[in-house]
N, C-alpha and C positions, 0 to 999 in steps of 0.2 A: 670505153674500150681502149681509145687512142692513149689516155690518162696513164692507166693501167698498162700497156705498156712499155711505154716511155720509164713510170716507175722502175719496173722489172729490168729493162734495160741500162738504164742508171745505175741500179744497187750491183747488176752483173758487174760490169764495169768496175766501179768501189771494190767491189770484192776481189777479182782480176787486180787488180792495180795494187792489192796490200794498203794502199793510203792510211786506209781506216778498218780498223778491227773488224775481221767481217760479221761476227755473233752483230756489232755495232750495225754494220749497213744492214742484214737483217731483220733484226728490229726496227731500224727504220723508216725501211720498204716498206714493211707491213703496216707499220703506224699511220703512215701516209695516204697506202688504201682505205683505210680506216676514218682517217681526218677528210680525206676527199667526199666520203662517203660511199666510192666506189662499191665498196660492201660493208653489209652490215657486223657489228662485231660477232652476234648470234651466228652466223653464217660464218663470217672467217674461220672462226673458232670448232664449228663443226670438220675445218679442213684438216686441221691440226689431228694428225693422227695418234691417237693414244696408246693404240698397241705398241706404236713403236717409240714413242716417249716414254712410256711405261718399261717398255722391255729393257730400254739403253739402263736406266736410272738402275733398275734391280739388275742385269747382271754389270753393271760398274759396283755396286756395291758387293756382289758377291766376290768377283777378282779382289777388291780392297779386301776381302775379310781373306779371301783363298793368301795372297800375297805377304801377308804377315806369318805365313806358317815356314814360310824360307822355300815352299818347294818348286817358285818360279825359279830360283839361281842352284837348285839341285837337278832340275830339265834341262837347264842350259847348260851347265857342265858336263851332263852327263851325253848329252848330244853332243858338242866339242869334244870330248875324250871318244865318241864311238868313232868319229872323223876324223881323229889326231889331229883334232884344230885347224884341218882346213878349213878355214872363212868361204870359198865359192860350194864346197862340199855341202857348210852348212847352212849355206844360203839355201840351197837346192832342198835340201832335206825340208825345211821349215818351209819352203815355198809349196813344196807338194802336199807337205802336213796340211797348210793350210787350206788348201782347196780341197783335201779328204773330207775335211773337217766341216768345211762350208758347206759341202752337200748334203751333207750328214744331220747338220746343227740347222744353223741360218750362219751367213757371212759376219753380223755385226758379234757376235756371241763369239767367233774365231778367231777374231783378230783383235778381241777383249783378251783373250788368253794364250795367244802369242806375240804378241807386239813386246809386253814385258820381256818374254824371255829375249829376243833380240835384239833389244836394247839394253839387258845387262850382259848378253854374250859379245858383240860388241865391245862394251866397255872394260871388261875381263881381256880382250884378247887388243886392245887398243887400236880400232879401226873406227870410222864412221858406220851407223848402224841405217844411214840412210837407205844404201842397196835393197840390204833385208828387208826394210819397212817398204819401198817400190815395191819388192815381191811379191809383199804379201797382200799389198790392196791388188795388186792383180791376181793375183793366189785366189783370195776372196770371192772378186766378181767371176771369174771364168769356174772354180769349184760350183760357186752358189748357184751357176744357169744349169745345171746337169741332174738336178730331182727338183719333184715340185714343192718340196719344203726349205729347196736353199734359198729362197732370195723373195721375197711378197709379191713381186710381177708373177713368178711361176702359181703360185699360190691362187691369183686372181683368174689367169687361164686357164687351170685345172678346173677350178670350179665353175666358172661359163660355159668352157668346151668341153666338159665333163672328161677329162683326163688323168690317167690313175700312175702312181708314182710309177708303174712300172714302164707308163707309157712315156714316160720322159726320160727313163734308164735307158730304152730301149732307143728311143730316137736323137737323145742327146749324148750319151754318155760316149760312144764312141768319137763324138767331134773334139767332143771334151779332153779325152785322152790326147787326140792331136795336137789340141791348144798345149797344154801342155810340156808336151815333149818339144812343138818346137818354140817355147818361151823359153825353156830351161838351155837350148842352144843359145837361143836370141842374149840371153843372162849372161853367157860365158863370153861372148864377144863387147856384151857392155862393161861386163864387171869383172869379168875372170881373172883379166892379167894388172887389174888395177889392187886386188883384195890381194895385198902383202903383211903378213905378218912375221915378225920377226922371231928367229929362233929362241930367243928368253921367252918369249909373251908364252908362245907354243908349249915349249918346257912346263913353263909355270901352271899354266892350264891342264896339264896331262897329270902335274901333281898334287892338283886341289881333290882331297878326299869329301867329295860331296854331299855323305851322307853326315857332314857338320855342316852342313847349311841348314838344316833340317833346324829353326828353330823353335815351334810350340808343336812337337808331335799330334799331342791331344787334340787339337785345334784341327790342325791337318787327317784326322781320322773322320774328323765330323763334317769337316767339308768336302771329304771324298765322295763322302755318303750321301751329302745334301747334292751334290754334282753331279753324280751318277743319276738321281733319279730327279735333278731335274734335266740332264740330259738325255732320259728313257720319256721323260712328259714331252719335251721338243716332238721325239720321233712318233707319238703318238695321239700329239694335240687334235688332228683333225678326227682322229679317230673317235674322242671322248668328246668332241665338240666342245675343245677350249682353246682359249688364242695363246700363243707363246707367251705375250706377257705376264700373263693369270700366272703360269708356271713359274716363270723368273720370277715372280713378285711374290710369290708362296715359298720358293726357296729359300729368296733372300731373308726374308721374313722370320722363318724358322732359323736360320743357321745362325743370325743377329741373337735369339734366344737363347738356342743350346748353346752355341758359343761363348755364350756370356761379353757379348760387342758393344760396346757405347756405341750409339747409333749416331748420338752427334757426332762423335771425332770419325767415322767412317760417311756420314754424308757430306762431311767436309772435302772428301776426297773424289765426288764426283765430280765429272766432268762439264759443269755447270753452263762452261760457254757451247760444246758440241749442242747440249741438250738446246740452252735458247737460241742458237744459230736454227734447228731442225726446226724451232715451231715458228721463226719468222718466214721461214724459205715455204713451210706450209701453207702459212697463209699466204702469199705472194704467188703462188701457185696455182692457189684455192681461188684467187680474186681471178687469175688470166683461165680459169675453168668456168665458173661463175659470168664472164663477160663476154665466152664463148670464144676466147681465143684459140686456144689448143684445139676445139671442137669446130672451126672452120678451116685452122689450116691440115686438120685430118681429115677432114673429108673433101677436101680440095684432091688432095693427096690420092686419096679413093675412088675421086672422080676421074680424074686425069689416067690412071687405069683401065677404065670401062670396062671392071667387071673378069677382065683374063687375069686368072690365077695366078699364074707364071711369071706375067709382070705385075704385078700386085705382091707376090712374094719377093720380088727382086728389089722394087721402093719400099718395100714394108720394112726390108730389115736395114738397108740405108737410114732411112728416113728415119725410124724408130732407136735408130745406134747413133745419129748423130743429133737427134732431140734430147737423148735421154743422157747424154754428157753434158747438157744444156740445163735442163730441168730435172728434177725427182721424176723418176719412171713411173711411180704408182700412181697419178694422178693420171698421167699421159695411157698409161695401158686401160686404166678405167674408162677411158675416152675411148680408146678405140678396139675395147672390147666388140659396144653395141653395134659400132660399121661394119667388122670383120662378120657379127651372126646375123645382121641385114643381111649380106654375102650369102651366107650358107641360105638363108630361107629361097633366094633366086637360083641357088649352082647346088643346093644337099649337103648334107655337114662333113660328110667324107671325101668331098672335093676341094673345101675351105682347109682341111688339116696343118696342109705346110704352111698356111697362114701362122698358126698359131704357132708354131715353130719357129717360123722367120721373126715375128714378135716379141718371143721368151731370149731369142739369142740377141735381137737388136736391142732390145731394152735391157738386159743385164751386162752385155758386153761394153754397151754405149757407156756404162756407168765409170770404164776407167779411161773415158777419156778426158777427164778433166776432175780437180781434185774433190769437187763437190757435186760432182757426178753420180756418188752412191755415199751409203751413209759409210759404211767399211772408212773410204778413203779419207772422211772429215776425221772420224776417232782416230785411227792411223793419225793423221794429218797434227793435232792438237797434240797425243801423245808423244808424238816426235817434239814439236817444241817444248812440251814440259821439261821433256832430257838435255833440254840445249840443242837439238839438231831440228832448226828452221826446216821445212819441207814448204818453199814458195810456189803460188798459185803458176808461174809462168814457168820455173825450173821442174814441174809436174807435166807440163805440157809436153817439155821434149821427148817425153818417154812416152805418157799417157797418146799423144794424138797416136804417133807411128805404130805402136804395138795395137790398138784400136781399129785402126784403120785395118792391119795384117790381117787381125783374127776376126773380122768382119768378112775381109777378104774371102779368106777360109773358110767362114761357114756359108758365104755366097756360094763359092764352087761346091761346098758338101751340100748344099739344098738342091741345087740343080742337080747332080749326079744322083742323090738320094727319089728324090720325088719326080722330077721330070724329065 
């Protein structure tokens, strides 16, 4: 245990400090549990979640094939031209986009297909596109906590505490709106009077006829197609009892065909370090679950409580918003699903509810406080440096901790005024 997390605490660290490639310190961290023997690799390897290695893999390959049809730099024009090129205008636009979109979708599928457009609107209109891409990894996490398909925590609590999408509509979606409206303030004071562009850029943009970007229409017909209905399978996976990635992997699969795609020259284009970063971070995870870390300092947590709701919802969402900028959420909420329905079997499961609440907000909000916090913020994260614009682990914190902290704040005072 002590091993183990000394491990974890070291690669944190590595990763925090940039020294060393973090895909590098993840790999590893894990090797070492591995070599220690801490866990076995049958076991590691069970931690590593596939759904959502699978899911990254097919919809990165889907955006490579969507991306060659020109109509990411025909959205981004066309959204600059509806805003006469105000840059904070269409920061805001794309920040709310994206959180529609995360509820909607899942967050990592969101910020797969708008990160591009920002980083060529950006480069069109000659600003840093960093702003935008901050937006949208919080766009992401705060969209993604508002239904039970945006984000895989909600996913996991839904189906423990038996909760139906409408019931996270109903009890999150209004906090959600708050967040929000006052991020999109909190933006104008960080970025509003920084985002200048110049009268040529603005011109020049207003006169790009965007329907020539459009370069393989065909192409772009057939990925509509493929998009739409794998975007109808998201919204309806739980229903037909299939995981997201079955769907992304079916799409990607088929559009590679009808398309007529070399598969090589488009797997070259994924994201290869995000992907081995997520399954070292898995297993490293998987071992401090496995050793019973995460499962005594939750139930410590639990203890320390005794059992009063009120304050149990008050540590829960702390506790679970400041762990879960720390570690991957889904391991940590899997943990402390089974204490919260210990809970219900002693107090009734309709007295435990803002448990589950205080939970889904601490564990998805938690995710932007640090940049490998949630998966959204690593892809964000890497795709920013492919374009030349570094997004570092420490120049992430100044925005990530304070805006975390806020909207933690906020949904502290919304659970009390809501439930008790």
């Amino acid at each position: 245990m002590y091993i183990a997390g000394t491990i974890f605490i070291l690669s944190y660290v590595f990763i925090a400090s940039e020294k060393i490639n973090k895909t590098i310190v993840a790999l590893l961290g894990a090797s070492l549990m591995l070599l220690f023997h801490i866990i076995s690799q049958d076991k590691a390897f069970e931690h590593v979640d596939m759904n959502v290695i699978s899911l990254l893999i097919s919809m990165m390959v889907l955006v490579k094939i969507v991306e060659q049809t020109g109509v990411f730099e025909f959205i981004a024009i066309k959204i600059a031209k509806l805003v006469k090129g105000d840059p904070f205008k269409i920061m805001v636009f794309l920040f709310l986009l994206t959180a529609f979109f995360s509820a909607m979708l899942d967050n990592i599928t969101t910020v797969l297909l708008i990160a591009p457009v920002s980083i060529l609107l950006a480069g069109e209109l000659k600003i840093s596109p960093i702003p935008f891409l901050l937006s949208q990894i919080f766009a992401s996490n705060i969209g993604g906590t508002s239904t039970l398909i945006g984000d895989p925590p909600n996913i996991m609590i839904g189906s423990a505490a038996g909760l139906s999408f409408m019931d996270f509509v109903f009890n999150l979606v209004p906090l959600i709106i708050i967040l929000l409206i006052f991020l999109s303030l909190t933006f104008y004071f960080l970025f509003g009077k920084k985002m200048k562009v110049s009268n040529e850029n603005r011109a020049r943009i207003m006169a790009f006829d965007e329907k020539k970007l459009i370069k393989n229409p065909v192409l772009l017909h057939k990925s509509l197609i493929v998009m739409t209905f794998v975007i109808i399978g998201f919204g309806i996976h739980g229903f037909v009892d299939l995981e997201a990635a079955t769907i992304a992997m079916t799409g990607a699969s088929i559009l590679i065909i009808v398309g007529k795609i070399d598969p090589d020259t488009v797997f070259k284009e994924v994201e290869w370090g995000s992907i081995f970063f997520f399954t070292g971070l898995f297993i490293m995870v998987g071992t401090l679950v496995e050793t019973g870390i995460i499962g005594i300092i939750s139930k410590k947590m639990l203890d320390f409580t005794h059992g009063d709701v009120k304050f149990t919802a008050k540590i829960l969402l702390w506790f679970s918003g400041g762990f879960s900028a720390i570690v991957d959420n889904i391991p940590f909420v899997a943990t402390m699903i089974p204490l919260i329905q210990d809970m219900g079997t002693h107090l009734g499961t309709h007295a435990i509810k803002p448990l589950w609440w205080a939970l889904s907000l601490g564990a998805c909000l938690g995710g932007n406080g640090t940049l490998i916090g949630a998966s959204a913020n690593v892809i964000i994260a890497n795709m920013a440096a492919k374009s030349g614009n570094k997004i570092s682990f420490l120049d992430f914190l100044k925005y990530g901790v304070p805006i975390t902290l806020m909207t933690l704040l906020i949904s502290y005072f919304y659970i009390l005024i809501r439930y008790f």
